[in-house]
N, C-alpha and C positions, 0 to 999 in steps of 0.2 A: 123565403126569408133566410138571411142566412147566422149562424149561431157558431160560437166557441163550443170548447172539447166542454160536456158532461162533467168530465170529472177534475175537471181542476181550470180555472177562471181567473187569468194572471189579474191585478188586481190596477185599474186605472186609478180607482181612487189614491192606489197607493204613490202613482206616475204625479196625479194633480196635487196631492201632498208633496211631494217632492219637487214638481216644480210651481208649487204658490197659486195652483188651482182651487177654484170656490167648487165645492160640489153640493147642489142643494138635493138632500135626499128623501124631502117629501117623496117626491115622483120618481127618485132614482137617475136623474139626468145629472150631468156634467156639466159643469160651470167655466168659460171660459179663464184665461190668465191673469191673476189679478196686476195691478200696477207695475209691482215691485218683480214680476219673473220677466218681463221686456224692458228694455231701460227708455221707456217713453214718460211723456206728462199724462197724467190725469184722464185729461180729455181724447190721447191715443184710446187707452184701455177702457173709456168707453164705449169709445169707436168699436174696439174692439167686442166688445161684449153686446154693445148692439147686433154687429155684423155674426156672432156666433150665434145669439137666440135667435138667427133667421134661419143657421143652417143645421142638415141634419145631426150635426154633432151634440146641438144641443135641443134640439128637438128628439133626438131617439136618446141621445147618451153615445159614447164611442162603440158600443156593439148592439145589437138586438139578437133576440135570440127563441125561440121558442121550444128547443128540446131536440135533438135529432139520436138516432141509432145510430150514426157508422158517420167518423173523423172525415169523409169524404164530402160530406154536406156541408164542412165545417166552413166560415171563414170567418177569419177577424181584422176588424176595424182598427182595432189598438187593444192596449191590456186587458183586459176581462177581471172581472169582479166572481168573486166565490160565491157560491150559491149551490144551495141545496138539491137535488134533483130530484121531481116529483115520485119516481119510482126507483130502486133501487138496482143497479146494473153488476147482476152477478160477476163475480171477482174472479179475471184470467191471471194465471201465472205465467209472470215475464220468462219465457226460455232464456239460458245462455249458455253460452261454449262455442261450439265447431261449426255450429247450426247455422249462425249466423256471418254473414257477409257483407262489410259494408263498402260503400260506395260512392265516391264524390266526385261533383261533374262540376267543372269550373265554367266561366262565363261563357268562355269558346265554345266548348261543348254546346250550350244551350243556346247559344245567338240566333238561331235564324230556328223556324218550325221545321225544315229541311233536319235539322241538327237534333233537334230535339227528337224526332221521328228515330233519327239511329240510337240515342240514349235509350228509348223506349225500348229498340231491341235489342239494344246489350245487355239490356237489364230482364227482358224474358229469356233470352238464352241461356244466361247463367243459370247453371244447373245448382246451384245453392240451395239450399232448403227454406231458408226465409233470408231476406234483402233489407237492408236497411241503405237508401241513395239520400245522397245529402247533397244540393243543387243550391248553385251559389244564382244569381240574378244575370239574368240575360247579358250577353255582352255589351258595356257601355254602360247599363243600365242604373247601376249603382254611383257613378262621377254623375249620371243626366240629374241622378236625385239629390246629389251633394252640390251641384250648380244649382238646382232650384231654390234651396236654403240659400247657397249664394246670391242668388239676385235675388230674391225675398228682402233679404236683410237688407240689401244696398238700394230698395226700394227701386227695381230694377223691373218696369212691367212685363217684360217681355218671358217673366216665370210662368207667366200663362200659356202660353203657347207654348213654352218648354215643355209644361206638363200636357197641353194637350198632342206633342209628339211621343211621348211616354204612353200617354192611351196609345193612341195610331200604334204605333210598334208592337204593342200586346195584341193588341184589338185583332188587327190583324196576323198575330201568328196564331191566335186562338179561333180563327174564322179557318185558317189551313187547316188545322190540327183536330177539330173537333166539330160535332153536330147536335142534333136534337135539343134535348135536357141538357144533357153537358154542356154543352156550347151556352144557351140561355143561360143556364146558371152563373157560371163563369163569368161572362159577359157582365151581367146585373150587378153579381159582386163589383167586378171590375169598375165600374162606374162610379159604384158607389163607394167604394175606396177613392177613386180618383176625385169624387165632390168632397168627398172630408178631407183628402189633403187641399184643396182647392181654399178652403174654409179655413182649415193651419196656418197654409202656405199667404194667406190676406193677413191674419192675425199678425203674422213674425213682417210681412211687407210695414203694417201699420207702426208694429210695434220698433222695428229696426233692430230687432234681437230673437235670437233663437237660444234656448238653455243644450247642452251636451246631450240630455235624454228626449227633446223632443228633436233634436235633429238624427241620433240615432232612428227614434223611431218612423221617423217620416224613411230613410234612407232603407229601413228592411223590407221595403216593401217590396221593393224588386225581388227578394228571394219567394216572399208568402205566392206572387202572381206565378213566377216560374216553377213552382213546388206543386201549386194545384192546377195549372196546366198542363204537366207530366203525368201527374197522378190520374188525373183524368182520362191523359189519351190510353194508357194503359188499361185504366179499366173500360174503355171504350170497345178492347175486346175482350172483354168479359172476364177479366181479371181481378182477384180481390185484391185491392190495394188503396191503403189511407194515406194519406199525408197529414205532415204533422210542422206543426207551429211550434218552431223550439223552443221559442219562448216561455211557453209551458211546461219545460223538461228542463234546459240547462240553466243553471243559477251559477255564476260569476261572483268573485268579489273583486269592484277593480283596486287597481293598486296603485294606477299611475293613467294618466293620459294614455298611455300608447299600451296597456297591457291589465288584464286580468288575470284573476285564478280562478279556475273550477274551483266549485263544492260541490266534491262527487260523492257527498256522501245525500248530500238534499239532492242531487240531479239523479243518482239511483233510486231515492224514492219518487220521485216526480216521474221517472221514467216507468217506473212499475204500475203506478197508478194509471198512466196516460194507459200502457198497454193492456190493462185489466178492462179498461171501456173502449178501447179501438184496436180487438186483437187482428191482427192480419201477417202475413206469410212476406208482402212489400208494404214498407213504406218506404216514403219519399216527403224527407225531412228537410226544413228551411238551415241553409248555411250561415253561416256570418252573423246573426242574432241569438240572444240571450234573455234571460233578465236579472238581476241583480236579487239580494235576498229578497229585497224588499219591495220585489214583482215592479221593480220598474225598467223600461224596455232597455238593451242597450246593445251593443255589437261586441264581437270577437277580435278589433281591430284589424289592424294588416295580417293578409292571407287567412281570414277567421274561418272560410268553406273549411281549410283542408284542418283549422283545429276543434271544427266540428266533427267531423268526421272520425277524426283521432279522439275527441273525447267520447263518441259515440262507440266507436269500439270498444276501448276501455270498459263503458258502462255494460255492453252485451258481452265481452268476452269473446268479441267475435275471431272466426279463424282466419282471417285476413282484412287489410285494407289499402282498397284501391284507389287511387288519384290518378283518374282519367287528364289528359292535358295535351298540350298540341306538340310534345317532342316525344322521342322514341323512348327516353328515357334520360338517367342521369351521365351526362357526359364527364369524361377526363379534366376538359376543359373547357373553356367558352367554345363553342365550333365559330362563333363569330372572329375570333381572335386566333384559333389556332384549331386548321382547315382539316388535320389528320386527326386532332379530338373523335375518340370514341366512343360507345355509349360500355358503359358500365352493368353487369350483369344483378353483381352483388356488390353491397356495402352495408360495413356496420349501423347499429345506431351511432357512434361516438364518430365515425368515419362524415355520416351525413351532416350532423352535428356541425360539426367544423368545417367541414366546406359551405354551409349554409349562412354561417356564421361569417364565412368568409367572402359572402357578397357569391357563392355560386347559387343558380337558380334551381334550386332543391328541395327542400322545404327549409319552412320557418322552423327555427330552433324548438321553441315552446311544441312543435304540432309533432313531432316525435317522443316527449315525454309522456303522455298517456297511456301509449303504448310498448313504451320501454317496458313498464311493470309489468304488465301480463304477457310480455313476447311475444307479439303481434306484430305480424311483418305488415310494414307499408308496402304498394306495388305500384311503380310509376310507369303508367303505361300513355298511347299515344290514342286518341280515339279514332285518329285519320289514318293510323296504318294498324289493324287489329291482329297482322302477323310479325309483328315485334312485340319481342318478349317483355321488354323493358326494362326495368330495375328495380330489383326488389332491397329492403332497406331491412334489416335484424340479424340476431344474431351473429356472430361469424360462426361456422361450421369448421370441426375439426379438417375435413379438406375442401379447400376450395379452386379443385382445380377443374373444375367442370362448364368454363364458362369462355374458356377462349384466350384470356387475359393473359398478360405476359406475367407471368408466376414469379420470375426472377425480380420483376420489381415491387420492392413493399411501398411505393407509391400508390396509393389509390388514383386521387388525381390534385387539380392544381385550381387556387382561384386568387383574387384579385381585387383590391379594393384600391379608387382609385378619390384623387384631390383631399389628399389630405395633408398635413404639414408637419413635422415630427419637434421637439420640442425638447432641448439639451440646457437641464440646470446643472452646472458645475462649479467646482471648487474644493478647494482644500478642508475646507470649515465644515464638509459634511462628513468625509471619513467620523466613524466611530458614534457620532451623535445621533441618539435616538431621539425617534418622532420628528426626523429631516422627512422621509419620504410621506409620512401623516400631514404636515405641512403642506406640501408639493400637491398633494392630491386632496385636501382640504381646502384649498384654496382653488381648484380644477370643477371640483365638486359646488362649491359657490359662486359659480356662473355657468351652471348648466352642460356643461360640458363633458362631452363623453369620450372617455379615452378606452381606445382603439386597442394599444400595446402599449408594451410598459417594456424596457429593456437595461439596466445596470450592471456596472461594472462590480467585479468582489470587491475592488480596492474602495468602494463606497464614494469614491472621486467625483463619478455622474451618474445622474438618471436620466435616460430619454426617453420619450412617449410621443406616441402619434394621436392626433387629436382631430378630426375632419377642419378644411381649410376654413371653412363659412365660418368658424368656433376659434380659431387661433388668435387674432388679436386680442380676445376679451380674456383669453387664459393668460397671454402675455403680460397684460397690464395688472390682472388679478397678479401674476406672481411677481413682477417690477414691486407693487403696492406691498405683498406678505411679505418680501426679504429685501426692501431697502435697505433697512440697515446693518443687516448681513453683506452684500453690494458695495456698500458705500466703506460698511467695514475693510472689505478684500476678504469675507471666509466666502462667501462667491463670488468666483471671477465672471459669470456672465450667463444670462438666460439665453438662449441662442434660439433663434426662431430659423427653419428649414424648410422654405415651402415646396409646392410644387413633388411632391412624393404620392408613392403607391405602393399597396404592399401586396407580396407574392406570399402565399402560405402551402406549402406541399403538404398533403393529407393525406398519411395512412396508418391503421392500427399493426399494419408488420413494420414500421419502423421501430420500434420502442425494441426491437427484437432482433435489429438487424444491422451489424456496425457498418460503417461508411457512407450511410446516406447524406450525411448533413456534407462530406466531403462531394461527393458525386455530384449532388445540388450548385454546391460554390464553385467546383470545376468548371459545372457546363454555363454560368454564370460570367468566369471569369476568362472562356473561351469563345462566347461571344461579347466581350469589351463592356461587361458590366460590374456598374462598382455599386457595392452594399454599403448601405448607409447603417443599416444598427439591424441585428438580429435578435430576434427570441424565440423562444423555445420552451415550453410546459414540460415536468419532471413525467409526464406522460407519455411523452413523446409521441404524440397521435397527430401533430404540425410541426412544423418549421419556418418560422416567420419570417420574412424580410423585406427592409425597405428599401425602394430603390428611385432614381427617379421616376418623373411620369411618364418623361419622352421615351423612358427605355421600357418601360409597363410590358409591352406588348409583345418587345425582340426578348427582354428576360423570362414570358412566360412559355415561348414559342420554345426557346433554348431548352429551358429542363422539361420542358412536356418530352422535347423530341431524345434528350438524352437520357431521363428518367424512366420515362413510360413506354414509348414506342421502340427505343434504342435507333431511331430511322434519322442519318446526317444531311439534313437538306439546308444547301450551300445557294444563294440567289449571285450568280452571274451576269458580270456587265462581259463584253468582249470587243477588245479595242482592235481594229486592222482587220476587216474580213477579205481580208487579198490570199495570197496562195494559204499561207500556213493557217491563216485564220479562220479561212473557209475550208479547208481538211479539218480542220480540229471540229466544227460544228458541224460537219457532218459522220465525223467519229462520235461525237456527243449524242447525234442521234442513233446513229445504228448502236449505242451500246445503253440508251440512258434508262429502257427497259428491264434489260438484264440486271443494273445496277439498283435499281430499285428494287426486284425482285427477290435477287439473290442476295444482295450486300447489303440492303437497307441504306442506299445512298441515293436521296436523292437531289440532282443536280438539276436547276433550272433557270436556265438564260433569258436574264430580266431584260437585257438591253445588245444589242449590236449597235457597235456604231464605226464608221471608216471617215475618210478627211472630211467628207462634204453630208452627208447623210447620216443620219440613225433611226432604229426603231425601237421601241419602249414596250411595256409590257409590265402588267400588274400581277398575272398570275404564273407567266412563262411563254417563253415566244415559240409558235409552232413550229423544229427545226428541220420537219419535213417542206416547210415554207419559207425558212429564211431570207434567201435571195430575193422570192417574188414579195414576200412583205416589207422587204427593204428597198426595195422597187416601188411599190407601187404604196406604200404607206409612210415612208423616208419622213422625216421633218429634219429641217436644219440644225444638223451636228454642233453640239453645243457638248463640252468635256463636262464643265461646272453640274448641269443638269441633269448629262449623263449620272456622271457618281453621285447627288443624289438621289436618283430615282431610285439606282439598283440597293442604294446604302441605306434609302431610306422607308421598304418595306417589309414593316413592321409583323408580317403575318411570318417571316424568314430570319432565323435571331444570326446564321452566318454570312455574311461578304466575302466574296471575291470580283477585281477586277482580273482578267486577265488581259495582256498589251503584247501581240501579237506583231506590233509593229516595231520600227528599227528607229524610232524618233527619239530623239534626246529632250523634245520640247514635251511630251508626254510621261517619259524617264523623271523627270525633275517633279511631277506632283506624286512620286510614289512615298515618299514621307509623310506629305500631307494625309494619304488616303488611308498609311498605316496607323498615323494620330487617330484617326476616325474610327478605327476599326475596323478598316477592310484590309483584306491577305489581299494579297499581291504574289499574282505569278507570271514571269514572262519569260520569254528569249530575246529578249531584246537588251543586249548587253550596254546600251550605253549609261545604265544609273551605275555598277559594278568597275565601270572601268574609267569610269568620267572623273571628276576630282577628287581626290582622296578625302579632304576632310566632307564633303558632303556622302562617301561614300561610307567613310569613320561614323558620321552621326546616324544614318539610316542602320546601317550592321547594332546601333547601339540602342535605337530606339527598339527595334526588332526584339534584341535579345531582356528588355525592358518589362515588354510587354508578353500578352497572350497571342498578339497579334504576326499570323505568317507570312516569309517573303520566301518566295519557291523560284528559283532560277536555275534547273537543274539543265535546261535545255542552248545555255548562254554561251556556253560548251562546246559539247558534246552533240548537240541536237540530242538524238534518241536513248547517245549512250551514257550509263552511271557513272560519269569522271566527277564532278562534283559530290554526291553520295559516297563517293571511292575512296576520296582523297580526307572526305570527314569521320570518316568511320576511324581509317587509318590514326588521325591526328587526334580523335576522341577513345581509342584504345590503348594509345600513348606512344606511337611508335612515331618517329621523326625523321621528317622528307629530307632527304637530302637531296634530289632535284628531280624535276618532271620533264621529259622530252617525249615533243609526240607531233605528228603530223595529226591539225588542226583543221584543217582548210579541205574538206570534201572535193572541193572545185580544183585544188590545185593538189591532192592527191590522184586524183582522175589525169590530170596533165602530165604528170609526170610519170603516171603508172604507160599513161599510150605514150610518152614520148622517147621511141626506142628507134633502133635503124638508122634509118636513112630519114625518116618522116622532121619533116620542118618545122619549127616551134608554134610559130602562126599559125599552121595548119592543121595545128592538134588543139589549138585555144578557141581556132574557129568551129572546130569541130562540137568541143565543149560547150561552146555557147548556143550554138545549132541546138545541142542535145538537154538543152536548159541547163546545164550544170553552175553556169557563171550568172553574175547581177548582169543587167542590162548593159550595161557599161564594164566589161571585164577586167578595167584596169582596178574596180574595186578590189579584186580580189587579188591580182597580179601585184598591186603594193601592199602587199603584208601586212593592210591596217586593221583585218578581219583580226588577224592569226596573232595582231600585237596586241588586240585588245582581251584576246581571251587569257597569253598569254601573262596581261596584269591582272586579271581576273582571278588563277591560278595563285599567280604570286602571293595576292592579298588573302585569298585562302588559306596561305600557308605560312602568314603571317608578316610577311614581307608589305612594306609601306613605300610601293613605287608610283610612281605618278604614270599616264602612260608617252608622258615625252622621255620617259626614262630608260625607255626599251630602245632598243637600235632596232633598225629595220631594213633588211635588202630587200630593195622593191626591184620586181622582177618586169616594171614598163621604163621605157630607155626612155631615158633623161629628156631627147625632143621630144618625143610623144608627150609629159607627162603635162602639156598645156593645151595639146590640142582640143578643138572645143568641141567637135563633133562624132561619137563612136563611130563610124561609118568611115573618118578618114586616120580614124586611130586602126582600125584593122585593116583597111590600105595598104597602112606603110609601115604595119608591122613586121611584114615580111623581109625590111629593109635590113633589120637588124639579127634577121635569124643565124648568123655568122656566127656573132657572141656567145648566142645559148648551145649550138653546133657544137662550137669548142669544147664548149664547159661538160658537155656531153663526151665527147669523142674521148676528154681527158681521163674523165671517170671510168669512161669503157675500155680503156687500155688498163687502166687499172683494177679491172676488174670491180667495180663498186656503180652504185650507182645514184641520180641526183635525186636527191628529196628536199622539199623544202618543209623545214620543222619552224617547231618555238621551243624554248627552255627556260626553264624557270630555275637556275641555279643558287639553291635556298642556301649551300654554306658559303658561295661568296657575295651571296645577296642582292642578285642580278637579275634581269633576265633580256631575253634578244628573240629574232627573229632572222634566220637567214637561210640560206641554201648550202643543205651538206652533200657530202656524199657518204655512203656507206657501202659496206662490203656485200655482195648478193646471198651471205648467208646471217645476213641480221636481221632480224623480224621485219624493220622499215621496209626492206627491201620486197618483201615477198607480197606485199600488198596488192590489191586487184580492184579496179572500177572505182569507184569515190570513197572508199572505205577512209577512217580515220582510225590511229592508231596513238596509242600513248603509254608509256613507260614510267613508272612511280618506283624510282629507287629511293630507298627509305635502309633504315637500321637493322630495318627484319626482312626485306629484300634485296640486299646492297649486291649481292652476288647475281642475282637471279631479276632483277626487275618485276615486279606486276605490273600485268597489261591487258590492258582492253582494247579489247579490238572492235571493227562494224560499222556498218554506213554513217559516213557523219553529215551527209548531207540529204537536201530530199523534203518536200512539204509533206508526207504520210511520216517519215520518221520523228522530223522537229516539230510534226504535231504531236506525236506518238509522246514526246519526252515531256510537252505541255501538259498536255492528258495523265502522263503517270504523276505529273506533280499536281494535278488536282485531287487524283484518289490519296497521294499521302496526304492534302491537306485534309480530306475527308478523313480519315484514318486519325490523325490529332484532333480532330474535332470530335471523334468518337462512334466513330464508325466500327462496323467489326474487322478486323483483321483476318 
């Protein structure tokens, strides 16, 4: 038979007092529900009360019991009644302090007998001195029992079968787990728990109603089945170990629907008592239930396992407590949201507090207050990996540098609370008048509404508040109704409803301590193209709130995790053109994207390739040791629009870049749009730079606007810093007075070989032999390369030329320059080599020789393109193979020129200049330098 604890008998009668229970105590049995505790007629609660006097509940009463020695025998039905015990059970003293160890196993833990088998031996291995485990109800098991109320009530037959799956799942992990006596026992109990809910579960079907304390107490049962299933296999090897019905030990006062309070002052006596008649070394204590003073049964509500546990410490004093669960510990940040999140060694209480509070999965706020008082470290450990340390939660330690963590940031970590709407009452009429915001939040408060954050200006102008979305109309209307005629007055101009928000909170107890965080925060916010919607911040400074929208939730919490915590700049990459220069650049990206991770904390990953006819995508980054063959042979049809945003649009990457590798103007012309968006932009591909000026006025304006980069250092120069060169120069103050340089790689190479006697043709041919020229080489022979860099230049240095403004000697003769096919353009090039002969022979009599430049003459506010000559001891001159060369005379050089020199042409270099403009975009995005 099976019996309650000895010495203390929670009190049913007190349950059927409370909810409108007849108890007839001739015989000591239990009277079914009368009328008035189901909202049925008459004739239901007859029903009912017939269908109770058949069943054991009111044939035995809610427990039977006949006396046992040791809590292990115990089980209960439902509350227990006080009663006397026929002989007197000498009185143990409750230990407390170091001795003790407690321990809670959440549903995961226990779900399967497999599961429970390892609980069993993490709980002998601990070498503790005595154990106190607090086991919440199998997994699932606690919703299987809050659905059986559900379809009860809704008069839904099929809670029979629910509950007879509820057996089956016990039944059977109790046939795994256990034998003999144990087993039979168990079993028997089980059954007969399972018939008296059976018998509840008809009554509440009949009646169409269930009260708060008999739906509680139907729902704890999952923990009483999984408490002395443990306890059992345990003592199966021969181990002393009780388990315990907390019900009998913690006493709550609720306070509200959704929360309770200890009374630790009745749960330490209850607790002393229980241990004086069931002392033992393990127990293995029911999670999530209670009872109230007034011994009637009820729950710990949401997450109540881990505020059992926590209040259980508290009551022992114990020297630690454990929260077994299925992650390693407590993260930086969501890992679902943000992939480099790592796990956390240490954090305060105040630290957990507030991330918890903040929608991180940590513990519940209330389940750290018990143990705040006695400092008592919680330990959040993983039960599937037992060599992770996890995350332990108390104190802070004078040093905490023993964990790995980057020490430079007093960020702890990051969370996020998301659908909610923020809520802006403003006006003139509120400066200075007290009991405006008692108003505001009086009227919040009278439609249940629960406000999130609260954020106002000094100047008392506005208040705004964020309020969850489901809740926002009726707060709206609630304050439409309190200040119409405030409203109607003009002393406020307008309730302003904000929907679609989520708020970001950084959490650490070294900020309060440490200046420039809230800066660093809005930096890396407003570096990746996020706009804050209202801030606040506690004179504590242990968070910093903000709200932003929801679409950005994800790229804003990515952003400061990565510049706050990790300091690691990871940039998602589309990459437009993968022909020569594009395809050297992605395989530069691979041979270095290693190193740059490593060493520089940068990292870089190419979300998307795409060329004219093909692209391929990528959620997490494209394997660039596979590039070609995945664009080969995974290619889908090249689409721009879908390109940007797939690379723009994930969310787990708070930076963009596209980089446009190609020479297309049709591609050129969406780099506005992509910069409106928030994607940098880096190319060599000059035609946005050199194409019409006012489109090129608004992009240089929208750039300088925003947070958002445009990097074309390669539009140039390819490899070399003539852009960088030229800005340094103009942002130190000094003033261009003109830039001359050979431009054109291609046509430095032609004119460095075209010496002697050698034929113009036959050195152009040569060049295009040796790749140096476009396919077609009169691109490069009509100076429309050399003219476009040349306005390029210009507009850098402030000059507003169009590029029909530039004069241009084109160096392909006038018939050639329609012919339609390259093959009879180098034909009959040779036709004309008379001309260039000359213009050569004349130079070389005079000692000088031909170069073809560009000039940007900034004091008469010009510039051109033509073929000079120069004297053999002028820098132009001394040039070699495709080198580019360029002269910046200026105020502070005017005697002396500065010059750069070095290959201007070349797919390794014009990638090479690509690449260096991706690391400075890393570098402004906050990279290390």
């Amino acid at each position: 038979m099976a019996f309650a604890s000895p010495s203390y008998r929670m009190s049913l009668s007190a349950l059927s007092h409370h909810c409108d229970l007849k108890e007839d105590r001739s015989d000591n049995k239990i009277w079914p529900p009368r009328t008035n505790t189901f909202s049925s007629s008459s004739s239901s609660s007859s029903s009912t009360i017939s269908l109770l006097k058949q069943s054991s509940i009111y044939r035995r009463g809610f427990i039977s019991y006949s006396g046992r020695k040791e809590s292990s025998n115990s089980h209960i039905f439902a509350s227990v009644t006080d009663v006397s015990l026929d002989k007197v059970v000498e009185k143990v003293e409750l230990p407390k302090g170091d001795t003790w160890c407690v321990h809670k196993f959440g549903g995961t833990c226990v779900g399967s007998s497999e599961r429970i088998k390892n609980v069993a031996q993490i709980i002998v291995n601990d070498d503790s001195e005595r154990k106190l485990v607090v086991v919440s109800a199998m997994s699932k098991v606690t919703d299987m029992m809050y659905d059986l109320i559900a379809k009860a009530q809704s008069r839904d037959d099929s809670y029979i079968s629910s509950l007879d799956a509820v057996l089956e799942k016990h039944r059977l992990t109790a046939l795994d787990l256990l034998e003999g006596d144990e087993l039979a026992g168990l079993l028997s109990r089980l059954h007969d728990d399972i018939n008296n809910l059976k018998a509840m579960l008809r009554a509440i079907y009949i009646a169409g109603h269930a009260t708060e304390s008999f739906s509680d107490f139907v729902v704890g049962h999952g923990e009483l089945w999984s408490a002395q299933m443990l306890s059992s296999l345990i003592r199966k090897n021969e181990i002393d170990c009780n388990w315990m019905d907390t019900r009998e030990v913690l006493i709550v006062n609720p306070t509200s629907s959704n929360q309770v309070d200890p009374d630790y002052l009745e749960s330490e006596k209850r607790l002393e008592k229980w241990f004086s008649s069931n002392p033992s070394k393990i127990i293995i204590a029911t999670g999530f239930i209670a009872s109230t003073a007034q011994n009637i049964p009820t729950t710990l509500k949401r997450d109540g396992s881990d505020f059992s546990a926590a209040i259980m410490g508290a009551l022992l004093r114990a020297r630690q407590v454990t929260i077994w669960t299925d992650v390693n510990g407590v993260y930086s940040a969501d890992p679902r949201k943000v992939s480099e999140a790592v796990i956390l060694r240490t954090l305060s209480y105040q630290e957990a507090w507030e991330m918890s509070y903040f929608g991180a999965n940590v513990l519940h706020p209330r389940t750290i207050i018990p143990v705040m008082q006695y400092d008592i470290p919680i330990v959040i450990r993983n039960i599937f990996n037992l060599s992770a340390p996890g995350t332990m939660i108390c104190q802070p330690s004078v040093s905490e540098n023993q964990d790995g963590e980057n020490m430079d940031s007093p960020v702890k970590g990051f969370a996020t609370i998301d659908n909610l709407a923020l809520v802006n009452v403003e006006g003139t009429g509120m400066a200075g008048v007290p009991g405006t915001a008692s108003a505001i939040f009086g009227a919040v408060k009278d439609v249940g509404a629960n406000v999130i954050m609260i954020s106002q200006a000094s100047s008392e102008h506005s208040v705004c508040f964020a309020v969850p979305e489901k809740e926002v109309e009726a707060v709206s209307a609630a304050l439409h109704t309190r200040f119409r005629q405030a409203l109607d007055a003009g002393r406020l101009s307008q309730v302003a409803i904000i929907p679609n928000c989520s708020i970001l909170a950084a959490v650490g107890q070294k900020m309060a301590s440490t200046p420039g965080v809230s800066a660093t925060l809005f930096s890396a916010l407003a570096k990746a193209n996020i706009n804050i919607r209202a801030i606040a911040q506690g004179c504590s400074e242990y968070n910093v709130t903000v709200v932003v929208k929801r679409e950005d939730c994800i790229r804003a919490l990515r952003a400061v995790h990565s510049r706050c915590f990790l300091s690691r700049t990871t940039i998602a990459m589309g990459i437009i053109g993968p022909g020569l220069i594009g395809g050297t650049l992605l395989d530069q990206l691979k041979d270095q994207a290693a190193v740059l991770k490593e060493d520089f904390n940068i990292d870089l990953r190419v979300m998307g390739i795409t060329g004219s006819r093909t692209m391929v995508l990528s959620d997490m980054g494209i394997d660039l040791s596979r590039w070609r063959e995945l664009l080969n042979e995974k290619g889908e049809v090249a689409d721009l629009e879908k390109f940007a945003q797939h690379v723009n649009g994930n969310h787990f990457i708070p930076n963009t870049a596209i980089v446009d590798c190609t020479a297309d103007s049709s591609i050129a012309i969406r780099y506005y749009d992509w910069l409106r968006k928030g994607i940098h932009v880096i190319t060599p591909n000059k035609k946005a730079n050199s194409g019409p000026l006012d489109k090129y006025l608004k992009l240089r304006a929208l750039q300088r606007q925003s947070y958002t980069h445009y990097f074309y250092e390669a539009t140039v120069g390819a490899g070399l810093p003539i852009i960088s060169t030229l800005r340094g120069l103009l942002e130190t103050g000094d003033k261009i007075l003109k830039i001359e340089g050979i431009f054109s790689g291609t046509l430095s190479y032609i004119f460095n070989n075209f010496v002697d006697s050698r034929a113009f043709s036959e050195v152009v041919a040569e060049a295009k032999q040796a790749g140096y020229t476009e396919p077609d080489p009169r691109d490069d022979l009509s100076g429309t390369d050399v003219r476009r860099k040349v306005v390029i230049l210009a507009r850098e240095s402030g000059l507003k030329l169009e590029l029909s403004d530039v004069p241009v000697e084109s160096l392909v003769p006038e018939p050639l320059r329609g012919v339609a096919s390259v093959e009879e353009f180098m034909e009959r090039l040779p036709q004309f080599d008379k001309d260039m002969a000359k213009k050569q022979q004349d130079a070389k009599d005079a000692g000088d020789v031909l170069r073809y430049v560009g000039v940007v003459d900034v004091v008469k506010q010009r510039g051109l393109v033509e073929l000079r000559r120069y004297s053999k001891d002028h820098p132009f001159a001394q040039l070699s193979g495709s080198d580019n060369i360029i002269a910046f005379k200026t105020l502070r050089y005017e005697k002396q020129p500065l010059i750069v020199r070095g290959p201007g042409a070349g797919a390794e270099v014009t990638a090479g200049g690509v690449f260096s403009d991706i690391l400075r975009l890393a570098s402004y995005l906050g990279a290390p330098s």
